[in-house]
C-alpha positions, 0 to 999 in steps of 0.5 A: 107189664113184663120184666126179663132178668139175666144171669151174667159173668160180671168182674168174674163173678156170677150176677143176676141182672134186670134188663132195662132196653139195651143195658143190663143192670146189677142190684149194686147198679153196675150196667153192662150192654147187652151186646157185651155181657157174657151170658150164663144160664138164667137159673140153676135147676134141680132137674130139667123135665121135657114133653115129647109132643105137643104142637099140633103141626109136629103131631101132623108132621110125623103122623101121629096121634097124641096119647091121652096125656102128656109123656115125659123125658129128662134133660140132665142139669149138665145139659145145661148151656147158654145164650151165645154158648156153643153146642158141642156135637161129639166126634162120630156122631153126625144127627145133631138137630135143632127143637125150639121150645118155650121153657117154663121156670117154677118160681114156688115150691109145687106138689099136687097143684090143679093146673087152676092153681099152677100159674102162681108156683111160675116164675116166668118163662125162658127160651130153650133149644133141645137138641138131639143126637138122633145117632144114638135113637136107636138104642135110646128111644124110650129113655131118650138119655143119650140123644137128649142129655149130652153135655151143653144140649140145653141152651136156655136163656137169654133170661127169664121173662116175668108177667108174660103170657104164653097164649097166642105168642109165635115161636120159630128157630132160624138157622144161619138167616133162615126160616126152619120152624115157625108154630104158634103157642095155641097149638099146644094140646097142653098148656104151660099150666096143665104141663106144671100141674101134671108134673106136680101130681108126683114129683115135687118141683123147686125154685129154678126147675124148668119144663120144656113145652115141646116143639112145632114142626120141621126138627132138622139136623144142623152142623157145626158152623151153623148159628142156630137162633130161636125167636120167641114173641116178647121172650126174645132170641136164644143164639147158639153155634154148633162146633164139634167137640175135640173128643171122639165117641168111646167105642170100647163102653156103651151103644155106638152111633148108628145110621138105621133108616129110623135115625135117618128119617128123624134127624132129615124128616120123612117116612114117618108111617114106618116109625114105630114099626121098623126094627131098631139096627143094633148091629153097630153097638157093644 
């Protein structure tokens, strides 16, 4: 048996809510339709931890070949979006693209845990999307900080799903109506318990952090107009649009966007034999 609750704006406050069929219903027995309710992140994190490969298809898609264990970037908590929200692609940056991902929400304090023992320190288990401005690869793709951590490129939500199983579950993210990934859970190298206790061994998750489990084939660049939708199997669907922000790329601080062929073949796909071995083009930073 699973149970999904949200976070909603409510009479202008922010209120947990359970969902029961199309109504979502507050502890003081308020009800909103679904269809209505103003969505906020489900859960306030202290940080957000992402895997960089982890889908069979996507190894084989770019490839590649797994590392003996996991590697790791960071999302900062004011990447931080919603179910409906928009995602904001900044002025002068062009690669936005799209990874639907599993989010996995820790519901207990966890430290030097087995990955035996890293289903009970889960609270369940959300649907996040992990966008990338792939224009700043070239000078970030170690960190990954710039192409992963721009404001409102986390989008997680609708809610948290409680009791689900992540085994066997399909994943896709579809864009204006259209098919772009379609991957399956057991083709995770890692699974949601591994991931957890892996993190665990150093760094002391709370209540509220969330992991990101990776990504299946066929990552793409999307656009502002575009509905971006990711549908995952008894967790529902996550729906943002993409809209550019009023704000242009500060060109007088910092690495400014490029359009070297390593960012053209991650944000489009292909010539994937020569990452790694290109040189990065720095010729348009500060």
């Amino acid at each position: 048996m699973t149970t999904e609750y949200r976070r909603i704006l409510l009479d202008g406050n922010a209120v947990d809510v359970r969902r029961e069929g199309e109504t979502l219903v507050a502890g003081d027995g308020r009800t909103v339709a679904v269809a209505d309710a103003t969505h906020l992140p489900p859960v306030t994190p202290s940080k957000i931890v992402c895997v960089h490969l982890n889908y069979s298809s996507r190894v084989e898609e770019m490839m590649t070949t797994l590392p003996p264990a996991p590697t790791y970037f960071h999302k900062p908590v004011s990447a931080l979006n919603a179910h409906e929200s928009a995602v904001v692609r900044p002025q002068g940056c062009k690669w936005l693209n799209y990874e639907g991902e599993i989010a996995i929400v820790i519901g207990r304090t966890a430290r030097n845990i087995s990955p035996e023992e890293a289903g009970d320190y889960i609270r369940g288990y959300s649907i996040g999307n992990d966008y990338g401005l792939h224009d700043f690869r070239d000078t970030d793709s170690g960190s990954m900080l710039r192409v992963k951590g721009a404001d409102t490129l986390c989008p997680i939500g609708p809610g948290i799903v409680e009791g689900w199983d992540f085994r066997d579950k399909r994943i896709r993210t579809i864009v204006n109506g259209e098919v772009r990934q379609d991957g399956n859970t057991n083709e995770m190298k890692w699974d949601m318990h591994y991931l957890v206790a892996d993190i665990a061994r150093t760094i002391t998750l709370h209540p509220g952090d969330i992991l990101m489990s990776g990504t299946p084939a066929i990552s793409r660049t999307v656009y502002p107009g575009d509905v971006v939708e990711v549908e995952v199997e008894g967790l529902g669907t996550l729906r943002n649009h993409i809209v550019e922000g009023p704000t242009p790329i500060r060109s007088d601080v910092g690495a400014q966007p490029t359009e070297s062929e390593e960012v053209l073949s991650t944000a489009k796909g292909g010539d994937w034999e020569f990452r790694g071995i290109r040189k990065p083009d720095l010729s348009n930073t500060h």
